[in-house]
N, C-alpha and C positions, 0 to 999 in steps of 0.2 A: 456803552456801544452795543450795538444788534446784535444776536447771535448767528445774524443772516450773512454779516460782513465777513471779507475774507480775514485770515487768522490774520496773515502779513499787516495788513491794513491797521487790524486792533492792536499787533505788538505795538508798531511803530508809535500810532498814536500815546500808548501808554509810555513808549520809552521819549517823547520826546516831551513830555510833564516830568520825566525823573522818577516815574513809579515801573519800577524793573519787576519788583512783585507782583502788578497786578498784570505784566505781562506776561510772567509765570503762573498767573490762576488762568489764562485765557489759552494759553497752550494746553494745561491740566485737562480746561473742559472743552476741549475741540476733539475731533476725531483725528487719529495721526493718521495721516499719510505720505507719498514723497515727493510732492511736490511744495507748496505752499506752508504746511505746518512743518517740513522740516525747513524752511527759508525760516518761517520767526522761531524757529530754535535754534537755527544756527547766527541769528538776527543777536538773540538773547545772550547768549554765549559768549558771541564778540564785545561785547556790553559789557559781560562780567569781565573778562578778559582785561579791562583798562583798568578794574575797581584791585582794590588791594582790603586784605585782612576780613574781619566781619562781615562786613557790607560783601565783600565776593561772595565769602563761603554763604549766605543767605540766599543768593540769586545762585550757585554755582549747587550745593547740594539739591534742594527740590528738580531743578533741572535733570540730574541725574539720576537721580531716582526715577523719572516720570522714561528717562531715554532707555534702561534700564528693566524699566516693568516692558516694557515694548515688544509686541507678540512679532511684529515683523522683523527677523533676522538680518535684512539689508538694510533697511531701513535704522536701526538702530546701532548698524555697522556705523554707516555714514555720516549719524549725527554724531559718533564718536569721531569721527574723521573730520566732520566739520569743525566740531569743538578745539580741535586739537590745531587745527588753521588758527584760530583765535588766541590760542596759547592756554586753551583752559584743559586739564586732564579729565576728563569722564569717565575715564577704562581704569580700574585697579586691577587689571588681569581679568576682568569678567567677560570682556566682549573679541577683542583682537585675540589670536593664537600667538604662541610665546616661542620663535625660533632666536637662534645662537647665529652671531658672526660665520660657523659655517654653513651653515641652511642657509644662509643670503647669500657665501660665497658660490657653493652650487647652482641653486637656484638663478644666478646672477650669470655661469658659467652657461649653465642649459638652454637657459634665454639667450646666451652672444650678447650681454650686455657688460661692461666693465665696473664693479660694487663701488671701485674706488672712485667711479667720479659724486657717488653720493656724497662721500666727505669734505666734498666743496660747499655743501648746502647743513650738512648735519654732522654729528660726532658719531663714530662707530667704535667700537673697542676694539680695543689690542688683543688680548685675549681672543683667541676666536673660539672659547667654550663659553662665552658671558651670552646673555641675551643681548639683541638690538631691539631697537626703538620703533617699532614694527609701524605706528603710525605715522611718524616720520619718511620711513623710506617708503611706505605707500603715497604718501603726499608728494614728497620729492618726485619718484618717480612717476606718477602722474604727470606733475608738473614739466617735467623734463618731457615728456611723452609728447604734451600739448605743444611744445617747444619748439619739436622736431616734426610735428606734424605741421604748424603754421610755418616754418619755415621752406619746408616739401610745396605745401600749395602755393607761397609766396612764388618760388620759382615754376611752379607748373602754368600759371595763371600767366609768365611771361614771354612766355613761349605760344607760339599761333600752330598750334600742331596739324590747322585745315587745310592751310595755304598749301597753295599748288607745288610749287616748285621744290617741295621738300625743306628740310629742314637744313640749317645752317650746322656747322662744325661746333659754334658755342653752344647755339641751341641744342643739339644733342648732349652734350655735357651740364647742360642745365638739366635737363629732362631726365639722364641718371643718377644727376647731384639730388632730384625731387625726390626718385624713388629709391634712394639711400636712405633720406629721411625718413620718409615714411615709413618703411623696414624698419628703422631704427626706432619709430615712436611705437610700432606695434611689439616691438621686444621689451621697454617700459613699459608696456601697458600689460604685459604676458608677466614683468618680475609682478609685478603690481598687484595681477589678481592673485598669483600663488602665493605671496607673502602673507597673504589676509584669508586664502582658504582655509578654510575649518574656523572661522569666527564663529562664535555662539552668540 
């Protein structure tokens, strides 16, 4: 393949012959940035993600290594983040910050969000001095975030806010149903960034 091709382009092609390593030498020799070479990293990842035993840990350590050496701090956040969507761990304490069940209770409290409905999507400990699964509740809550914000536009979008005659009784009740949500996605999106503040 060209060196001129996009990265995404070269994974795919290699992952769809069954050669996952020479997908891993083509992200190696790319320049990283966050667009497209973090797509075939997080491309690769999910790949490894279905493989078990040897065969993972071949595709899954290089990978880490290469997300790892990575000069850009966000950037190497989020292929942690991504990886972690796929079920593959990247982070042994190197990259995410390491808070306790209560730093997510606070932090969950400051934001006006409620921690416990993470526990519908993830496990949290009993204990509130243990550490939590920092890349999970950043994923959840994202997720959740997204959730509550296409639900807000769903309903803002069915409302005609131009029309003359003003606004109907239900329409008005849709229109602060909208802007609950969206309140509500931007307080996930607030637990979100402070749980992953101070990433390395």
């Amino acid at each position: 393949m060209s060196q001129a091709g996009r990265v995404t382009d070269e994974v795919e092609f290699w992952k769809r012959r069954g050669e996952l390593n020479a997908s891993v030498r083509v992200i190696r020799a790319r320049t990283p940035e966050r667009l497209r070479w973090r797509a075939a990293v997080a491309s690769v990842t999910a790949a490894a993600g279905t493989m078990r035993g040897f065969a993972r840990m071949r595709i899954e350590e290089p990978v880490r290594e290469i997300v790892l050496d990575l000069d850009d701090r966000i950037l190497r956040r989020e292929s942690v983040l991504d990886a972690r969507k796929a079920g593959v761990d990247l982070d042994r304490g190197e990259v995410l910050p390491r808070h306790t069940r209560w730093d997510l209770k606070r932090t969950a409290y400051l934001t006006g969000v409620d921690q416990e409905e993470l526990m519908r999507y993830m496990k949290l400990p009993n204990d509130y001095s243990r550490p939590v699964d920092i890349a999970a509740v950043v994923i959840v809550s994202r997720a959740l975030a997204s959730a509550h914000k296409q639900r807000g536009d769903n309903l803002s979008s069915r409302v005609q806010a131009d029309k003359g005659d003003g606004l109907l009784l239900h329409e008005q009740y849709m229109l602060d149903r909208a802007q609950y949500e969206h309140d509500l996605s931007r307080r996930w999106i607030a637990l979100s960034k402070t749980m992953i503040d101070g990433s390395r």
